[in-house]
Every structure is written in C-alpha cells, then in structure tokens.
C-alpha positions in Angstrom: 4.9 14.0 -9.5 7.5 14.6 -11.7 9.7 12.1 -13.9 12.8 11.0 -12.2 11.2 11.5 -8.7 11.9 9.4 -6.0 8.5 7.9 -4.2 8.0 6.5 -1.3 5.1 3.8 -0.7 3.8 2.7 2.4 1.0 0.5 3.3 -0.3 -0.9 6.4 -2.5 -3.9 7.2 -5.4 -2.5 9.3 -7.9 -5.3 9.2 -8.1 -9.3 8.7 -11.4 -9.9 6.8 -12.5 -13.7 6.2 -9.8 -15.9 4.5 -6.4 -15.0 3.2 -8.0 -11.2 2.8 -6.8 -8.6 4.3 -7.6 -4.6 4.2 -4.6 -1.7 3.7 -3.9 1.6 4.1 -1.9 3.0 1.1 0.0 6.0 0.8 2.6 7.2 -1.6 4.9 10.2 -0.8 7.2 12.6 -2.7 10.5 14.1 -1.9 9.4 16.9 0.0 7.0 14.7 1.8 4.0 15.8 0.3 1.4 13.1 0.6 0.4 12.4 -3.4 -1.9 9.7 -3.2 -3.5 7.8 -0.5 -6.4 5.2 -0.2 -7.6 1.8 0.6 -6.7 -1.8 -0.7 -7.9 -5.5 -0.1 -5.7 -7.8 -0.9 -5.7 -11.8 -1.3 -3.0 -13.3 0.1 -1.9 -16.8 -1.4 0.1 -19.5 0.4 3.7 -19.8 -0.1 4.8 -22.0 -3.1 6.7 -25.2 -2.0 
C-alpha cells in the first residue's frame, strides 16, 4: 500500500454467536485488486440509541 491509494474494505457477517456478537470476514483491497489484508473479526453489536 502506497500513500494516496484508494482501498477498498469489505466485510461479511458469517456467523451469529450468543448475544449481540457476531463473527466477520474482512478483506481490504487495492487498486489493482490485489487482496492486501484479510482476516477474521467479532464484533459486539450495541442497540440503537433512542
């Protein structure tokens, strides 16, 4: 990666686990579509603020 270069992140939900926890698939891509860094996340999701 270069500075100035545009990324692209993705990330998918790929399982519920018990709560508001969920488990992603990340993945970050450069211009020429080059995959330059992938992996896995959970992440606690918190109710929406009233």
């Amino acid at each position: 990666m270069d500075i100035g270069e545009t990324l692209t992140a993705r990330c998918k939900i790929v399982d519920e686990l018990d709560g508001a926890r969920y488990r992603l698939t990340t993945g970050i891509e450069n211009d020429a579509d080059e995959i330059v860094l992938d992996g896995t996340a959970t992440v606690l999701i918190d109710p929406i603020p009233e």
